[in-house]
C-alpha positions, 0 to 999 in steps of 0.5 A: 737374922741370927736371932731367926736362926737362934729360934729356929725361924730361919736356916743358916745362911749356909743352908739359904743359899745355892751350892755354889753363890754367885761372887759379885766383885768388890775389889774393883770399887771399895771393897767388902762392906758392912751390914745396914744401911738404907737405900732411899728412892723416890719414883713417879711411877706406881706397882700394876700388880706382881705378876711380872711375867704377864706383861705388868710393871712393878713400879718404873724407877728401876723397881721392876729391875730390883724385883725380877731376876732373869737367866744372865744379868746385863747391867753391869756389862757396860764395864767390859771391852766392846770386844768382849762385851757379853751378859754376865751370869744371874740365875743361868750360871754357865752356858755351852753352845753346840759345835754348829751353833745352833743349841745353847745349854744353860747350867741353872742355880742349884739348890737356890731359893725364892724368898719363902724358901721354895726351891728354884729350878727349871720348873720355874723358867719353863712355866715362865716360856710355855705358860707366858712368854709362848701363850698369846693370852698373856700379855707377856713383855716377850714372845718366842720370835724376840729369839728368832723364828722358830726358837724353841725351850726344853727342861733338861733337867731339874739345873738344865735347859736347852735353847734350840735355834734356826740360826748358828750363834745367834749371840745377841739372843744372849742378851734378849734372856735378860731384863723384861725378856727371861725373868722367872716368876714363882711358878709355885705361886702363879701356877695355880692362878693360870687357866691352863691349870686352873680351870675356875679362873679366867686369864684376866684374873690369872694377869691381875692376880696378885694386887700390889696390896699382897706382900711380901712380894716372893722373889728371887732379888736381893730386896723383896716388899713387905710394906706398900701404902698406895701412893705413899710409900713401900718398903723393900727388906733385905732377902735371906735366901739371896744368891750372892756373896762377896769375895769372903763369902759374905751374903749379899745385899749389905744394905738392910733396907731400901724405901721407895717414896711413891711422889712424882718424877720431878720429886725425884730430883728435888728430893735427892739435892735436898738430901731426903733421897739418895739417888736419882738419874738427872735426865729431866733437862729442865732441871739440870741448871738448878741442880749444877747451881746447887751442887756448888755449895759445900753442903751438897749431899750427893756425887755428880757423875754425867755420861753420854746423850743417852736419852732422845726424843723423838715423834713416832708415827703409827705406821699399822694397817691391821692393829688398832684401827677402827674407821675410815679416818684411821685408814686415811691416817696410816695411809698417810703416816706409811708416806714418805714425804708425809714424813718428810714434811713433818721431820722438816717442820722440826726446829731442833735447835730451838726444841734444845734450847727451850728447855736448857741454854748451852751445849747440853742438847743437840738435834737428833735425826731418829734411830740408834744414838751417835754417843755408843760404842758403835756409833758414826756420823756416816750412819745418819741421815739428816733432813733439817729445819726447812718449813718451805720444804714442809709445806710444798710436800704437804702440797705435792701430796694434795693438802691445800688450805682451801678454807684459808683457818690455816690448817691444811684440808684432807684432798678430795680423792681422800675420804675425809675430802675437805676436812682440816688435817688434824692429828692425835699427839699422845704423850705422858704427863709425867715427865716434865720434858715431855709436856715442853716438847709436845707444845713445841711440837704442836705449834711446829706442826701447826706452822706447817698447817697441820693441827695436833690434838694434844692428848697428855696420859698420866701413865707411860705411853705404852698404855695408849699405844700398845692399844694402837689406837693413836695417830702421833705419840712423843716417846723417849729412847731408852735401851733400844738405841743406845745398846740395840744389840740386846733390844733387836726386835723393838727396832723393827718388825721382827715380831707382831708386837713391835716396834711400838711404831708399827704392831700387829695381831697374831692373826694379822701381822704388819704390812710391811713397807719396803724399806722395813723388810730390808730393816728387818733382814739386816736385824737377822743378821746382826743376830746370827753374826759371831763377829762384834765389829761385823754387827756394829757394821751392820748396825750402822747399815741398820740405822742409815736405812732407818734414818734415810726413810724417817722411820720416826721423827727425832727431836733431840739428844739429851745427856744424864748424869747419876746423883748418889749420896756420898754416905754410899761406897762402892759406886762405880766411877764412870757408871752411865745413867742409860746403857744395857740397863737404867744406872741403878742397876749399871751401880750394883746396888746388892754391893752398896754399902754405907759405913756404920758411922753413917747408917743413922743419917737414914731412918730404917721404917722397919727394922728388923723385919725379914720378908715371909717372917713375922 
């Protein structure tokens, strides 16, 4: 870059960056680095478009995280005290709450820059509330209520703004301003696309605006794209104008390049014990034999780091009656979903101990009862409700409910007061073909449920599951816990209704919110708590008052618990020991990868694709 200053293409760095950087810490891991180096990644996942803030994904594998800056930073959190656990600063440097609590003022970056050199400021943020986060033509990841009822955002200044609440402190909203919650956009560059401001374009256009097709990506990261071949590859050069430095004030990132290998999850993991990638979460429990297998020869690239059972998987049931359905069939099925013992017949077919078996021997995994994760910082056993393996309970509840197998297929029959009087039960059970894990256990499941007498209807999308069921058009889907309930704390509203979009179990309309069932309404006020509660170890008690009820009226059906590990390459320093795979954020993000760096002597064990390029330069 300093041939670009030399030439007049580019500013100092003293020019690039904001009047006071955000230092990031080396002196907890190796230390200061050295520049170059390259980053190799390979995800099963693929760019929608890069309009983040209108509910599309850059790219799963943590690019989303890589690409999208939001006002506090989580991550790295998971190395604080779980007394004194609180988001760290991003694009929001400071933050003030009023004397009742109920106003929270943030001191934004000054003098910041996107990629192209564009100034940062409020504009930006307030774009991303009025004109995405607040307009229900946008699919935004987020809406204001995430906050609570009736939270509202105001520009201060060009460096300020002002949260108000009605509620005093409430401090896990802290937490919902980072990842997928309050990530800016360039308003200077969407602006001009949205309908609000645009009155030739339409809010379909304004979403699908800016194909993966058009680089380099403007960002506020460390990385931006400037080379994206469809399902081969894209190629992410380090940004001049990021706002980081270490302790000497030397701008981060260190490493010059990071490549994304566009293939398949189980790629991932084979390519990174191979040594033509560079890290990969081993969270796949099909793989986990091999990989430990070939981690004993001395030749092995990579560093092993396993942390808690983070990861779960578990059957959901579409508990709504105003999103998504379409027919008398749909009625009778969310009609049977919002029963009790219908779930408790279902929970009772699962044979967890084979589930966990089946697709790893030993003590990696264990059954899992549903809700938030026993291996947390707040977690007890005396927080779960667990009903087991009983297939006679299973289906002498499915009796007591009226389903008999009249016509002896051995599937169960609808009763006769039922609409669908005499046809079999047959159930849609949506999953990703994506992951591996998720293939093995919709076929256990469905030959559980069809033990039980009830058929399911494998229905695999090789997408996230999230494209079929914020649809709401499903009856059963297979889906696996993420941040929800390993750090719920800062993901309140996917875990009741807090909202009309969530949890992704039981969605509403704006116009037509969830029909509440009982226990839900008692979920949702312990969640409103919890979010205007000071106290941590208050909040972690009612948490557990959360995840009991939850657990007790099987709001979804879990299946198992799985462990994760990191695997980085060793060329790699500063990787923090003990980082987890899954806590605030994915594990790419809990290591910091702006503060990676590799040591000369070992950069040229990694090709750079495109050296010396710099994003928005030719």
């Amino acid at each position: 870059m300093k041939n670009l200053v030399a030439e007049g293409k580019l500013p100092p760095v003293k020019d690039r960056l904001p009047e006071k950087p955000i230092i990031v810490d080396t002196s907890s891991v190796e230390g200061t680095g050295v520049y170059g180096g390259v980053l190799r990644h390979v995800t099963g996942s693929r760019p929608q478009g890069w309009n983040w803030m209108a509910g599309l994904s850059l790219g799963s594998g943590t690019l989303d995280e890589l690409l999208t800056m939001c006002l506090v930073r989580s991550g790295p959190s998971w190395m604080l005290t779980p007394d004194k656990v609180e988001p760290l600063p991003q694009l929001a440097t400071s933050w003030n709450w009023s004397a009742d609590g109920k106003q929270l003022t943030m001191e934004l970056l000054r003098g910041a820059k996107w990629s192209d050199g564009d100034p940062f400021d409020a504009d930006d943020i307030m774009f991303m509330w009025d004109d995405n986060i607040s307009d229900t033509n946008v699919p935004a990841w987020v809406r204001p209520g995430a906050f609570g009822q009736g939270t509202k955002l105001e520009k201060v200044d060009a460096y300020t703004i002002r949260w108000t609440f009605q509620e005093p402190f409430p401090v896990p909203a802290l937490f919902q301003m980072s990842f997928r919650k309050v990530c800016p956009g360039p308003s200077h560059v969407l602006k001009p696309l949205h309908p609000k401001y645009n009155k030739d374009t339409t809010y379909d256009a304004y979403v699908n605006s800016l194909k993966p097709e058009k680089m380099p990506w403007v960002t506020m990261a460390p990385w931006t794209v400037v080379r994206y071949q469809p399902d081969q590859m894209m190629v992410l050069r380090r940004n001049p104008y990021f706002f980081e430095v270490d302790e000497k004030g030397n701008q981060l990132p260190y490493l010059d390049e990071v490549q994304y290998k566009l293939s398949s999850w189980e790629d991932r993991i084979v390519q990174t014990a191979a040594g033509s990638a560079d890290y990969a979460n081993l969270e796949d429990a099909l793989t986990f034999l091999e990989t430990l297998r070939r981690a004993q020869a001395p030749e092995f690239p990579n560093k092993i780091s396993w942390g808690p059972r983070s990861l779960s998987w578990r059957v959901d049931l579409n508990l709504s009656k105003t999103c998504g359905v379409q027919n008398e069939r749909d009625k009778a099925v969310r009609e049977l979903n919002r029963t009790f013992e219908f779930r408790r017949a279902v929970t009772h077919a699962m044979d967890r101990e084979a589930l966990g078996q089946s697709l790893v021997r030993g003590p990696f995994i264990v059954p899992y009862a549903g809700g938030l994760h026993l291996e947390t910082d707040f977690g007890e056993p005396s927080m779960i409700v667990y009903y087991p393996y009983d297939p006679k309970s299973s289906k002498a509840l499915l009796a007591k409910l009226g389903f008999e197998d009249t016509d002896k297929d051995g599937i169960v029959n609808w009763p006769k007061q039922s609409p669908l009087a005499g046809q079999n039960l047959e159930l849609s059970l949506v999953y990703t073909s994506l992951h591996p894990m998720a293939v093995a256990l919709a076929e256990s499941v469905s030959t559980m449920m069809r033990e039980a007498g009830i058929r399911t209807i494998l229905r695999p999308v090789n997408q996230l599951v999230t494209t079929v069921t914020d649809r709401c058009q499903w009856d059963l889907v297979i889906d696996r816990g993420y941040r929800d309930f390993q750090v719920p704390v800062a993901n309140l509203e996917a875990l009741a209704p807090i909202t009309t979009q969530t949890p992704q179990w039981h969605r509403g309309t704006s116009e037509a919110p969830q029909q509440l069932l009982d226990f839900e309404k008692e979920l949702v006020q312990t969640l409103d708590a919890v979010r205007s509660t000071q106290d941590s170890k208050a909040r972690n008690e009612l948490l557990r008052k959360y995840n009991q009820i939850a657990t007790k009226n099987i709001y979804h059906v879990g299946l198992v618990s799985v462990p994760a590990a990191i695997v980085i390459n060793k060329r790699f320093k500063n990787v923090p020991p003990g980082a987890p795979v899954l806590a605030y954020q994915w594990g790419e993000e809990n290591i910091m990868r702006e503060r990676l760096w590799v040591a000369q002597s070992e950069q040229g064990k990694a090709v750079e694709l495109l050296p010396r390029v710099v994003p928005g330069i030719q």
